[in-house]
ZATI-400910 format. One record per residue (C-alpha): x negated, y, z; residue in three letters. Coordinates in steps of 0.02 Angstrom, whole numbers, padded with zeros to 5 digits, always signed. Example, Ala and Ser with C-alpha at 12.3 -4.5 7.8 and 13.67 -1.06 7.14 Angstrom:
% ZATI-400910
-00615-00225+00390ALA
-00684-00053+00357SER
//
This chain:
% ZATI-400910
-06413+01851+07161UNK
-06281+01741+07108UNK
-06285+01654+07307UNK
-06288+01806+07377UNK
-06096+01862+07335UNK
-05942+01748+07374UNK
-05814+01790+07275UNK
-05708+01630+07368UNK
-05729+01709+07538UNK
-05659+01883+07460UNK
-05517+01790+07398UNK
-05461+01718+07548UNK
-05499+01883+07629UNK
-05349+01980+07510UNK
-05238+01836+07548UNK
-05242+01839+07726UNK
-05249+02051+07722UNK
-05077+02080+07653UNK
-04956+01993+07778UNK
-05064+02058+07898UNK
-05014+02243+07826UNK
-04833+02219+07888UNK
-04861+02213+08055UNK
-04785+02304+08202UNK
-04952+02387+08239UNK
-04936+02476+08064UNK
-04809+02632+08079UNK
-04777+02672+07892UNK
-04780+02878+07895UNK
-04720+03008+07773UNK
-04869+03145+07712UNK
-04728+03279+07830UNK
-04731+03152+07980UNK
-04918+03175+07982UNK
-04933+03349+07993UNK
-04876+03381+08170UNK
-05015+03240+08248UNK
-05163+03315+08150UNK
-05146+03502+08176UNK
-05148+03447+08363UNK
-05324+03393+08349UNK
-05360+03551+08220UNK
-05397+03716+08254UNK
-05292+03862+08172UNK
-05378+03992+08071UNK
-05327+04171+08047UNK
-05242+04125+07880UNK
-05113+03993+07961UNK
-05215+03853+07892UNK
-05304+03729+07989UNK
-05478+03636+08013UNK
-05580+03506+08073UNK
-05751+03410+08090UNK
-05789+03258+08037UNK
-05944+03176+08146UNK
-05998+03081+07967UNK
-06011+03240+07838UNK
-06037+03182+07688UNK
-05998+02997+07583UNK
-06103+02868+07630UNK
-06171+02802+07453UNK
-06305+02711+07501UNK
-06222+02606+07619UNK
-06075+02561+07478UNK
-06054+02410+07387UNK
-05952+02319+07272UNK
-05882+02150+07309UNK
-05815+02019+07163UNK
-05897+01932+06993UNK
-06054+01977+06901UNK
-05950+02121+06819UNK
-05922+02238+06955UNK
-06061+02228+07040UNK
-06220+02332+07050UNK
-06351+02328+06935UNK
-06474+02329+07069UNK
-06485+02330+07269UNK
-06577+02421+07396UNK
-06630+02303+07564UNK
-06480+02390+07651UNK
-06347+02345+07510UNK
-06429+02176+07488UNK
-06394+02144+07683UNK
-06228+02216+07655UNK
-06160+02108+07523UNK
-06253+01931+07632UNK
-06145+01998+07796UNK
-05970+02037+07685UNK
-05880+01889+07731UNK
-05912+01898+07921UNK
-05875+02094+07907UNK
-05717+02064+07811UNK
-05665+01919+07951UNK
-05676+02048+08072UNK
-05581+02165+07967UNK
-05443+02057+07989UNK
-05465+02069+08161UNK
-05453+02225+08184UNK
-05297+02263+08057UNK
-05212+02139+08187UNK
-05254+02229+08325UNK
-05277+02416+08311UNK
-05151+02546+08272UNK
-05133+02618+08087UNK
-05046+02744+08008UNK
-04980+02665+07828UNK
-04980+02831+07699UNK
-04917+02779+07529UNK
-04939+02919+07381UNK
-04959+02911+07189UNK
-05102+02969+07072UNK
-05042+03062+06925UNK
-04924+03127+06848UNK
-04885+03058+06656UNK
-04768+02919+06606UNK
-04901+02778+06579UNK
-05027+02766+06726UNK
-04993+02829+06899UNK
-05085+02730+07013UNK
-04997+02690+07192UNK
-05101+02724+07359UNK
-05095+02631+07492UNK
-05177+02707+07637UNK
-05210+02638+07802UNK
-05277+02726+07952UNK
-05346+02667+08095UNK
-05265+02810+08244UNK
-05336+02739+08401UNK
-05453+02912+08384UNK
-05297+03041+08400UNK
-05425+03153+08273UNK
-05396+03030+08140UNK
-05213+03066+08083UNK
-05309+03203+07994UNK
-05397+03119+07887UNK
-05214+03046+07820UNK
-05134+03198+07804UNK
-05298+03287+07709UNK
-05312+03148+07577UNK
-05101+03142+07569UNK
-05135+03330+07478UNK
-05231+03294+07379UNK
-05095+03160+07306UNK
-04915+03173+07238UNK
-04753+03097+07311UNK
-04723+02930+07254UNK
-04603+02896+07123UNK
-04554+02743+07014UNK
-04663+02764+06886UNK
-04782+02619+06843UNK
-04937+02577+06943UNK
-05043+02500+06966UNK
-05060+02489+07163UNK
-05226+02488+07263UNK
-05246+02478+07450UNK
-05371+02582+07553UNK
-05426+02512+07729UNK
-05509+02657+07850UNK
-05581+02611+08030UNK
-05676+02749+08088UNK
-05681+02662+08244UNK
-05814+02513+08182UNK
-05967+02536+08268UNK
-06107+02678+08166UNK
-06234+02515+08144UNK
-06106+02416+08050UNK
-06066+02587+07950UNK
-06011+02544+07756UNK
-05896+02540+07602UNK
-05836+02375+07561UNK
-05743+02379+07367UNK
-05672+02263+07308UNK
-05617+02330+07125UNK
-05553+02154+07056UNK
-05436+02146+07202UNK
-05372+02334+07198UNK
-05437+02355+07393UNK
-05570+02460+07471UNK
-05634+02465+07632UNK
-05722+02611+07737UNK
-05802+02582+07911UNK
-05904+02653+08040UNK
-05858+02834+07961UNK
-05737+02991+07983UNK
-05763+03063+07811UNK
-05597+03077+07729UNK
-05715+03091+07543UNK
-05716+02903+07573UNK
-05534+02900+07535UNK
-05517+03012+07395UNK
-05657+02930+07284UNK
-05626+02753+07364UNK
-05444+02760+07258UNK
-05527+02857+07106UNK
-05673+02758+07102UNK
-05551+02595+07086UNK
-05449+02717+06959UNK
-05569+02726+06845UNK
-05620+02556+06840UNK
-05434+02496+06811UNK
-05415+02647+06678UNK
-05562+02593+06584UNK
-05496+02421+06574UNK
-05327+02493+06510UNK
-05404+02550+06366UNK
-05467+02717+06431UNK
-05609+02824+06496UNK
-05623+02867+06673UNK
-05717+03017+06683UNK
-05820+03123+06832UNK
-05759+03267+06746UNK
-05651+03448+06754UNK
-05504+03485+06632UNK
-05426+03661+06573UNK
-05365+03714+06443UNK
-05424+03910+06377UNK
-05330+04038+06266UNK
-05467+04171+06174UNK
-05427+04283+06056UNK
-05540+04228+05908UNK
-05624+04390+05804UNK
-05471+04385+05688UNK
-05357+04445+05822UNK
-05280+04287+05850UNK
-05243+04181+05991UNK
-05335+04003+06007UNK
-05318+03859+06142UNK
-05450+03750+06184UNK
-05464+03593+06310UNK
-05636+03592+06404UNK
-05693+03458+06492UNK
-05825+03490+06612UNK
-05933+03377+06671UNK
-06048+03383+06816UNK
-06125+03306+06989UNK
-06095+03371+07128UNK
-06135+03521+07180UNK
-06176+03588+07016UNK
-06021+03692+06975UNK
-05901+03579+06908UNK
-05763+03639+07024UNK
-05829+03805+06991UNK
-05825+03839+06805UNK
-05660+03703+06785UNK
-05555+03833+06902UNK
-05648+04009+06838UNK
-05528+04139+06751UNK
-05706+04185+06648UNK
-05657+04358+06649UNK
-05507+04355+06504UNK
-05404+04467+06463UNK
-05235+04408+06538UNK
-05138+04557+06476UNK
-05174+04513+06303UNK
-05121+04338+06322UNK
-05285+04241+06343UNK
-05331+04145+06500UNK
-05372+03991+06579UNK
-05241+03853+06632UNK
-05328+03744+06768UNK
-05307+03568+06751UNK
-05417+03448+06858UNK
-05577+03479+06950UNK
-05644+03303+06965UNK
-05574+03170+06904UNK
-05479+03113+06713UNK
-05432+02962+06615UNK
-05483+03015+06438UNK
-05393+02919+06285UNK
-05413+02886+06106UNK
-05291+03040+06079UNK
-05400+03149+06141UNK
-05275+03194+06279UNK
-05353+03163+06483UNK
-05238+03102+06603UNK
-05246+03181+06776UNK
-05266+03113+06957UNK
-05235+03249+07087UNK
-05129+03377+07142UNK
-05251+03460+07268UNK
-05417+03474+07249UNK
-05576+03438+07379UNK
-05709+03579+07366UNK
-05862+03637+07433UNK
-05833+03801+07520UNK
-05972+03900+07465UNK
-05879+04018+07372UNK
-05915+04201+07325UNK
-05742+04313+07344UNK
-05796+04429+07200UNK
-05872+04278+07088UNK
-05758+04153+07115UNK
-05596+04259+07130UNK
-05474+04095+07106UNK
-05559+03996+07211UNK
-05547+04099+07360UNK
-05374+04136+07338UNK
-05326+03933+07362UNK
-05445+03933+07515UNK
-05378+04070+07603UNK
-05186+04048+07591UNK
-05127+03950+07741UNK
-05114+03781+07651UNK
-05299+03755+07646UNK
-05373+03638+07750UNK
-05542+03636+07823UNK
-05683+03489+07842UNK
-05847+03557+07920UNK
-05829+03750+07852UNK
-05868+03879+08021UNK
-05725+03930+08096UNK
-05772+04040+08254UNK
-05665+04072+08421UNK
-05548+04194+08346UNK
-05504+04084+08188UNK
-05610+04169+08068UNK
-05666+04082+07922UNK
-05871+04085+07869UNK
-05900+04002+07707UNK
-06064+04044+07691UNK
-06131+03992+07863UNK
-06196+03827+07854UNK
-06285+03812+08021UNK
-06187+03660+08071UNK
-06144+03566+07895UNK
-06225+03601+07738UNK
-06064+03515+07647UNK
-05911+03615+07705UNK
-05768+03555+07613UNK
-05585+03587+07602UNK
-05406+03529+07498UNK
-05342+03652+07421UNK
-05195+03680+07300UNK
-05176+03697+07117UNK
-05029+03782+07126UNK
-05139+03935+07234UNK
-05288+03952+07115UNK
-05211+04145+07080UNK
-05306+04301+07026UNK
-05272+04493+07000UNK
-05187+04541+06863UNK
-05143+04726+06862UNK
-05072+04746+07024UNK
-05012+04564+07033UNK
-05076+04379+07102UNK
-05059+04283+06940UNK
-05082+04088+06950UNK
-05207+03998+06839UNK
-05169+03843+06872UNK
-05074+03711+06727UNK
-04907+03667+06748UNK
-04966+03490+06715UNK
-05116+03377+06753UNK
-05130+03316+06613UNK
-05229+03387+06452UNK
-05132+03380+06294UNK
-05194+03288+06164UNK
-05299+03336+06021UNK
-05163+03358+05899UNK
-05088+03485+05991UNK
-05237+03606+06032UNK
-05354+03722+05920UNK
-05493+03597+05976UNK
-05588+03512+06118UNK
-05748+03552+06207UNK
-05874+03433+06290UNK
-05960+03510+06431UNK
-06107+03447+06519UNK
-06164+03543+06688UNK
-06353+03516+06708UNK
-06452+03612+06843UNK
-06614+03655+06793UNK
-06724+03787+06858UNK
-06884+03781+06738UNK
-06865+03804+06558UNK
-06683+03714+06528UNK
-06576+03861+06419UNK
-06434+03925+06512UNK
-06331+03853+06349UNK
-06351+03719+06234UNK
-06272+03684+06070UNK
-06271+03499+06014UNK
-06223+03382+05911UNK
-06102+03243+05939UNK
-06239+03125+05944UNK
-06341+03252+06079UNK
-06164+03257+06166UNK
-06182+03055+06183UNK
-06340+03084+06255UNK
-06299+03212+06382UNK
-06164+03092+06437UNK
-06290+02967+06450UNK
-06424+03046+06557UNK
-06298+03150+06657UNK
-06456+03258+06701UNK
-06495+03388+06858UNK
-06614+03402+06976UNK
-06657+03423+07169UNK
-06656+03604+07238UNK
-06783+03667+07356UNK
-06649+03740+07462UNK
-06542+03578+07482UNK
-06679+03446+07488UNK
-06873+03523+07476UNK
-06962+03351+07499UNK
-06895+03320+07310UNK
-06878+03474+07255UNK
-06886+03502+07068UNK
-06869+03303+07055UNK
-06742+03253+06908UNK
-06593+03157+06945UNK
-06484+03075+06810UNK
-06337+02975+06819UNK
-06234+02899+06672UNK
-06074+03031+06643UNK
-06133+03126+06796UNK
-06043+02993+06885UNK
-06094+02895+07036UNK
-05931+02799+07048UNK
-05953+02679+06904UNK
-05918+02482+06926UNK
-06016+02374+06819UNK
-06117+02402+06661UNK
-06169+02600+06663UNK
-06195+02554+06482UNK
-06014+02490+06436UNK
-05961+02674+06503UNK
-06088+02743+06375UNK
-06049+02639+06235UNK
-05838+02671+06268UNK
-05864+02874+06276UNK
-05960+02853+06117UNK
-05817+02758+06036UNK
-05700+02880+06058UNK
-05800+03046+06050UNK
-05845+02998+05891UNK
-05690+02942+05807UNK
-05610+03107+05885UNK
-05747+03182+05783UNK
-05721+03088+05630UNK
-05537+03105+05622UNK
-05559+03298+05673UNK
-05722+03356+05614UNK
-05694+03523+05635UNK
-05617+03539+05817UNK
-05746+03422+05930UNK
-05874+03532+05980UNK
-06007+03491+06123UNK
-06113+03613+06227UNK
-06227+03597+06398UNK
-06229+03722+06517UNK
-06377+03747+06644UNK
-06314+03810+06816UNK
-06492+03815+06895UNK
-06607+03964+06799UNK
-06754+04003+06743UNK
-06945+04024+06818UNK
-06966+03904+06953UNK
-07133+03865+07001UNK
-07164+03712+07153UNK
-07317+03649+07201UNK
-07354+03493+07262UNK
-07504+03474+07383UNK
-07561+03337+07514UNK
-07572+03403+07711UNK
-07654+03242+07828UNK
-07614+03101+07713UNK
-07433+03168+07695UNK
-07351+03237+07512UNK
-07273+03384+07510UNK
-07234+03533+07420UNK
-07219+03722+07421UNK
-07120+03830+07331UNK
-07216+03957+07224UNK
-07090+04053+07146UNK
-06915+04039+07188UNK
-06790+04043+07033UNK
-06719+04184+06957UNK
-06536+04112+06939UNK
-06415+04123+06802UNK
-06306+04260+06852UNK
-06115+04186+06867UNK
-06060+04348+06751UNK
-06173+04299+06607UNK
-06130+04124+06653UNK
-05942+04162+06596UNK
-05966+04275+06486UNK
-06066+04116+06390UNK
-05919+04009+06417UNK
-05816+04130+06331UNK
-05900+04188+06189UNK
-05929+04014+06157UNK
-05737+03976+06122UNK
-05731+04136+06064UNK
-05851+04096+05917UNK
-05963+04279+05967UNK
-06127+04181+06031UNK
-06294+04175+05953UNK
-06400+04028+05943UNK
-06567+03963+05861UNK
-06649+03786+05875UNK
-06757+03781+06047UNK
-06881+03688+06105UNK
-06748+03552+06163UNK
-06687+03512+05982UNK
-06535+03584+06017UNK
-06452+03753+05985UNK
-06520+03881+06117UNK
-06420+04019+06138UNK
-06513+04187+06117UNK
-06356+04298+06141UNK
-06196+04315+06218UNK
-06060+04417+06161UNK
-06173+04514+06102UNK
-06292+04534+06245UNK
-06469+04489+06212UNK
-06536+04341+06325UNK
-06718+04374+06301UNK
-06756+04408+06454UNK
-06725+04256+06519UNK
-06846+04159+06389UNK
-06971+04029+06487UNK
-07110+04113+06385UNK
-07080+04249+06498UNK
-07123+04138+06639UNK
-07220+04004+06577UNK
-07385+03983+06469UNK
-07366+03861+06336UNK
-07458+03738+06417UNK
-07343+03740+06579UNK
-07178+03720+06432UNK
-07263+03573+06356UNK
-07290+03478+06525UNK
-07097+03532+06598UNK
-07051+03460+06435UNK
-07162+03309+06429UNK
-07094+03265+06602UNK
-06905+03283+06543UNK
-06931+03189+06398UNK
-07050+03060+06486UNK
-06889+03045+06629UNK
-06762+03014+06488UNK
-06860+02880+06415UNK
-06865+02772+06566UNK
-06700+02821+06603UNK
-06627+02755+06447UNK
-06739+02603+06453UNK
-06644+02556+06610UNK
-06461+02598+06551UNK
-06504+02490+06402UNK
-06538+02324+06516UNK
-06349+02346+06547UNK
-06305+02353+06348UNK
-06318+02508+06228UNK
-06237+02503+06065UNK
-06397+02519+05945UNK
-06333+02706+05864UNK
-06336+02772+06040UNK
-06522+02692+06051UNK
-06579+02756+05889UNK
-06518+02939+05939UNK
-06606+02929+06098UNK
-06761+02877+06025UNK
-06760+03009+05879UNK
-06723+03137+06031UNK
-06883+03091+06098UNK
-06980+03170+05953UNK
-06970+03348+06045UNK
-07108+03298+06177UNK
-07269+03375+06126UNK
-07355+03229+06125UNK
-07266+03184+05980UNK
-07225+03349+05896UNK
-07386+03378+05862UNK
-07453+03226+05757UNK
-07507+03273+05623UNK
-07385+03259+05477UNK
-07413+03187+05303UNK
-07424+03308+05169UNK
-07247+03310+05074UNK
-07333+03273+04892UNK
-07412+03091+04954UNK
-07252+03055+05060UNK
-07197+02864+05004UNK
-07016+02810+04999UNK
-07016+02734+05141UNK
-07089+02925+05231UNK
-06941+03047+05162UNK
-06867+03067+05312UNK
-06864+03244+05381UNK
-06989+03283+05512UNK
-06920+03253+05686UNK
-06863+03421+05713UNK
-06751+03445+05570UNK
-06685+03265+05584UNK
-06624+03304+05789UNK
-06554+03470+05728UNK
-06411+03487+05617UNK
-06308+03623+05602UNK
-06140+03599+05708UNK
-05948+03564+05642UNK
-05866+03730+05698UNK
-05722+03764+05791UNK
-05580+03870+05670UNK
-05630+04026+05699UNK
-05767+04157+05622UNK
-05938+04084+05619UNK
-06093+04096+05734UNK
-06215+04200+05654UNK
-06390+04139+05674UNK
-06556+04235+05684UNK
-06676+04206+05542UNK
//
């Protein structure tokens, strides 16, 4: 492995870039001298907004890489990476090349807005393709106007233009530079500068997170008004955009409400407070008008722009039509995430990026977005040592609709976050650090829930059909509705929400504001025999899962809490117990169960009522 990268040849490579980035071929261009080339190439919807299509649709992850020392690199390598990283040095030779020779468009922007890290971005363009000023001016909104705060500064390289078989992402995080070829998707730029972030965040001192911020106002049982931060974590396409820019049905009259904050990505510190990165935020367009009220208002005032959403001949917009790109996207505004209030638009959105810290807020709230569609609750109370864990397996799973050859299949990834540079386990280990001295020095206002996305009754099969795999669906899931989805969310800040310990070892909740959840119970669904195996699998996945995080260094409490977690499979649930009169010292622990659960610190507020 060691032969295989040459961190000399990427040296040389950074020397030789930057002169090269002051050539005459390089027109440095303001975000406003952009606009006029890439609405040219656009086409104008009914709202005054424009949009365009991309030829590459979506980021392409498995053909990205990380350049540099044994730190930053991936843990392991398909064939295609491996061949990757052996052909860098010629690739970034004819990088070079090509910086010399083509013409760029130089957009320079700033991440953040705070007083201690606002990373500079550096983008350059390649505009022999006319169509390509767009991808500038999309990822400029999503940005903020440089100023002279401090950095750091990165640099971004984008040739669209490099030929689809030599198609890849080239970072180089030690360097500050990333590199995008062969591809037209501007996604490349907005994670290729929060991806290198993160990593310069978490050596700072902080904790780059895949996450959502807002802060929400409830009015607690007593009448009075709370304000909580949320952070929401989630992969994509599970809702994190969703439920970190939902109004969750408050009532703004009487002064509660959501204040947006970020939708993706935040640089979490030891305060408690999350820095943010963005200004305008890139969505999937799948978005219900009644469900998703904010939402829809930012994507249909004329500042929106469009990447691979169905606009037809007369500039109508289609979000749900799909028939060319499954992954319509679009940048959207902060400042335009707006609902009805009475007979007014009233924004949602924070004033600020950034979440205040601890100190100044009724208490915090650690989200985890999962996306389950078997016998995962639609809400999870847990611990702070559970809340480690979700962070740790970052857990969803394929959907029939999206990908049916692994349908059901889990997928986990550490923080929900496929942008991590090195050790997956040094991110685990950090977010444990300072989750749990938040916790320690503020027992009572940490608080950590999961929140399934997916629903509830799924059945696929899978069967063989001439030598081939594959699999049916035998009952489609019944979804979580988005109401009782937000009306969850709220009576969990609110304090109104019943749960009891489930089969998970967490709290399950049972009730929401009041409203009885039974019908959504797998053993509606499911035999007992079908719950044990869904859970065997989950467990059985987690095990593995953490077994391979751990090759990269886990601190041994988050190991021992994964391994007590374990003790809700059935397999090992059901041993058979020693009697509690011939128990031995060294055997007066509590029984699995009752160790995993423990009754949670509570936010200020009335208490939970459980069911006995």
């Amino acid at each position: 492995m060691g032969d295989l990268y040459d961190v000399e040849a990427y040296r040389r490579f950074a020397e030789n870039l930057f002169p090269l980035l002051k050539g005459k071929n390089i027109r440095r261009a303001s975000l406003e001298d952009l606009r006029e080339p890439a609405i040219r190439t656009g086409t104008r919807t009914k709202y005054g907004s424009y949009g365009w299509r991309s030829a590459v649709s979506s980021r392409i992850a498995p053909k990205t890489v990380y350049l540099g020392s044994e730190e930053v690199r991936l843990p392991k390598l398909t064939d295609v990476q491996r061949s990757i990283v052996a052909k860098a040095p010629e690739e970034l030779h004819k990088v070079l090349h090509l910086i010399r020779t083509l013409p760029f468009v130089h957009l320079r922007r700033q991440m953040g807005d705070n007083e201690s890290y606002n990373p500079v971005c550096n983008l350059y363009v390649s505009v022999e393709d006319q169509k390509n000023y767009r991808i500038a001016y999309m990822w400029g909104n999503t940005m903020f106007k440089p100023g002279k705060r401090p950095g750091p500064e990165f640099t971004m390289i984008h040739i669209p233009e490099e030929h689809a078989l030599r198609q890849q992402v080239l970072a180089l995080p030690e360097l500050g530079i990333n590199i995008a070829l062969g591809t037209d998707y501007m996604g490349e730029d907005k994670k290729g500068f929060l991806r290198q972030a993160m990593w310069s965040a978490d050596k700072l001192g902080m904790l780059g997170l895949h996450s959502g911020t807002k802060t929400v106002t409830v009015k607690a049982v007593d009448g009075s008004l709370k304000t909580y931060g949320v952070f929401m974590f989630g992969l994509t396409a599970t809702g994190k955009s969703t439920w970190s820019t939902h109004s969750l049905g408050l009532d703004y009259e009487a002064g509660e409400g959501t204040a947006v904050i970020q939708d993706d990505i935040v640089f979490l510190r030891r305060d408690g407070s999350a820095l943010g990165s963005e200004d305008g935020f890139f969505v999937k367009t799948d978005v219900d008008r009644e469900l998703q009220e904010a939402l829809y208002n930012a994507l249909t005032h004329r500042s929106a722009l469009f990447e691979n959403v169905m606009i037809d001949a007369d500039g109508n917009v289609d979000f749900t039509d799909e028939t060319l790109c499954a992954n319509g996207r679009a940048v959207m505004q902060r400042s335009e995430l707006k609902i009805k209030v009475g007979r007014k638009l009233r924004r949602i959105s924070s004033k600020s990026v950034n979440l205040p810290p601890l100190d100044e807020l009724d208490g915090v709230v650690f989200a985890f977005i999962t996306r389950r569609n078997t016998i995962m609750p639609f809400s999870q109370e847990l611990t702070p040592e559970q809340g480690v864990l979700a962070y740790l397996w970052g857990e969803s799973t394929h959907s029939y609709a999206s990908q049916p050859l692994k349908a059901g299949e889990s997928v986990r990834m550490v923080g929900t976050d496929p942008f991590i540079v090195g050790s997956r386990g040094a991110k685990v280990n950090k977010f444990y650090d300072i989750v749990m001295d938040l916790v320690a020095r503020y027992p009572d206002k940490v608080r950590f829930m999961q929140y399934n996305t997916g629903g509830i009754g799924e059945i696929i099969e899978t069967y063989e059909e001439g030598g081939v795999k594959k699999k049916r669906e035998v009952r489609k899931v019944k979804r979580v509705p988005l109401d009782i989805m937000a009306a969850i969310q709220r009576g969990d800040l609110k304090g109104t929400n019943t749960y009891e310990p489930g089969i998970f070892g967490t709290g399950s909740v049972v009730a929401a504001e009041g409203r009885s959840l039974d019908e959504f119970d797998p053993r509606n669904y499911y035999s007992q025999q079908e719950i044990d195996e869904y859970l065997t699998a989950i467990v059985e996945g987690r095990e593995k899962y953490t077994a391979e995080i751990a090759e990269e260094g886990l601190r041994e409490e988050v190991l021992r809490a994964a391994e007590r977690s374990f003790e809700i499979a059935p397999r090992r649930r059901d041993r058979v117990a020693v009697p509690p009169a011939v128990k031995s010292e060294e055997q007066e622990e509590p029984s699995p169960l009752e160790r995993f659960w423990q009754p949670l610190g509570r936010l200020p507020g009335p208490p939970r009522h459980r069911k006995k």
